[in-house]
C-alpha positions as MATLAB code, in Angstrom:
seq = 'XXXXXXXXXXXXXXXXXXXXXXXXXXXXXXXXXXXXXXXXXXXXXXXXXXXXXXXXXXXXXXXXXXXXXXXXXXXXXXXXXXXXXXXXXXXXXXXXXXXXXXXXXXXXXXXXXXX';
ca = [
    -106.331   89.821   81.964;
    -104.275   86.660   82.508;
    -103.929   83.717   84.593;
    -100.663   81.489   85.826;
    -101.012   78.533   86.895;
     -98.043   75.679   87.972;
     -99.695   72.981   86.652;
     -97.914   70.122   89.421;
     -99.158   67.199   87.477;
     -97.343   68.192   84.499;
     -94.726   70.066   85.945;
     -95.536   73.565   83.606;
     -95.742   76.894   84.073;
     -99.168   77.851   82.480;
    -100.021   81.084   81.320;
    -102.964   82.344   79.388;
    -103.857   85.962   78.246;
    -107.159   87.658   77.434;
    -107.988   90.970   75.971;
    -106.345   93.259   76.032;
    -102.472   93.136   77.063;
    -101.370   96.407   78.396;
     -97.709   96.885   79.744;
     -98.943   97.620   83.460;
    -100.204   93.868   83.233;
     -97.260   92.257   81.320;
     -95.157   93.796   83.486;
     -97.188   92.527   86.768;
     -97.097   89.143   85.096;
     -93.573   89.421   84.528;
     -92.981   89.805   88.132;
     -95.552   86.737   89.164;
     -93.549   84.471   86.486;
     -90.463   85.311   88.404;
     -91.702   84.572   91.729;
     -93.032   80.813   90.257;
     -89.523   80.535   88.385;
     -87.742   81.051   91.454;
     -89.627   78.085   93.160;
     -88.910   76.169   90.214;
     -84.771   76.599   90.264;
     -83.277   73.090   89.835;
     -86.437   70.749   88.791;
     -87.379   70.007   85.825;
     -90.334   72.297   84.311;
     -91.528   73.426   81.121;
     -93.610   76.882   80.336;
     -96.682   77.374   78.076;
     -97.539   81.222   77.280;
    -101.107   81.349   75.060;
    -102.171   84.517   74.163;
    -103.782   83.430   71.389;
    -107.164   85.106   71.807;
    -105.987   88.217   72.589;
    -107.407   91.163   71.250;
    -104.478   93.340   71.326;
    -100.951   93.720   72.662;
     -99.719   97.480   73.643;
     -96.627   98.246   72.244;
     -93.595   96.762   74.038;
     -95.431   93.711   75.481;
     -93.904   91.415   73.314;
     -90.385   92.788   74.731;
     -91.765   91.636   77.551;
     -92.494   88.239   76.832;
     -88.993   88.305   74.848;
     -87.476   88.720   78.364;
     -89.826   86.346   80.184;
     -88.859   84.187   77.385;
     -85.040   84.448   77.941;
     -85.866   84.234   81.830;
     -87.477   80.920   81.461;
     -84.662   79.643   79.573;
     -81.952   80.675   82.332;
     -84.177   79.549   84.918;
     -83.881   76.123   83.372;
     -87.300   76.048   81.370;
     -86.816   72.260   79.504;
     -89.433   73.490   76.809;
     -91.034   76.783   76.214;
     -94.255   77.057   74.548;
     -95.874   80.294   72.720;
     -99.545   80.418   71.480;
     -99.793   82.486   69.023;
    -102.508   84.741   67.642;
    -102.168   83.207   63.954;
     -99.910   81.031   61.809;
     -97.712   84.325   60.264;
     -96.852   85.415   63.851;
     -95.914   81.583   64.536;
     -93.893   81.487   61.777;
     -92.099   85.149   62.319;
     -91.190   83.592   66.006;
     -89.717   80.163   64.518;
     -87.922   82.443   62.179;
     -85.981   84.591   64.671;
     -85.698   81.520   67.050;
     -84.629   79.142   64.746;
     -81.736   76.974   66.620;
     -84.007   76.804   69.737;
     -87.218   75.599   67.756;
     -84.556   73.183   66.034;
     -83.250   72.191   69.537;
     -86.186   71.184   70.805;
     -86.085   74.153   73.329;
     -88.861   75.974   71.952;
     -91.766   75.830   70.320;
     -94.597   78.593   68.354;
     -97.938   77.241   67.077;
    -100.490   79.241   65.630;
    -104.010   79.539   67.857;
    -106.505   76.727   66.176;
    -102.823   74.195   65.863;
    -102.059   73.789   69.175;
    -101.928   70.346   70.716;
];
């Protein structure tokens, strides 16, 4: 289960995941997040993903948030946010996304750190 949200105050993409994450649902969400980004093409937006309190993510739905990720990003995402399950996962991410965490482009806190 998830929800999106634009968030027009803050001018974000909002998404947050419960449960269980299977890749039916990612891959319905996938398709929502492009509809929103599409609305979104040329203003100025940023993206929060949390799916911190998720029980479990079938295999391949972090592909799928890889590519939601890198859609974001072409779509013009200022900032992208991931909510993490724990700090090792957060740290994995900045690992592998180093020069965009540096940039300022993205960001991956652990669920209990987030602001």
């Amino acid at each position: 289960m998830y929800l999106l949200n634009w968030n027009q105050r803050q001018q974000k993409i909002e998404a947050s995941f419960g449960g269980v994450i299977t890749m039916s649902e990612a891959r319905v969400f996938a398709d929502e997040l492009h509809e929103i980004l599409s609305e979104r093409q040329g203003s100025l937006f940023s993206v929060s993903l949390d799916y911190a309190t998720t029980s479990r993510l079938e295999e391949g739905v972090r592909d799928i948030f890889q590519a939601c990720r890198e859609r974001c990003c072409f779509a013009g995402a200022a900032k992208i946010t991931f909510v993490t399950r724990d700090e090792n996962e957060a740290h994995r991410l900045i690992s592998t996304r180093l020069q965009q965490v540096l940039d300022g482009s993205e960001e991956y806190v652990a669920f209990g750190l987030a602001a």
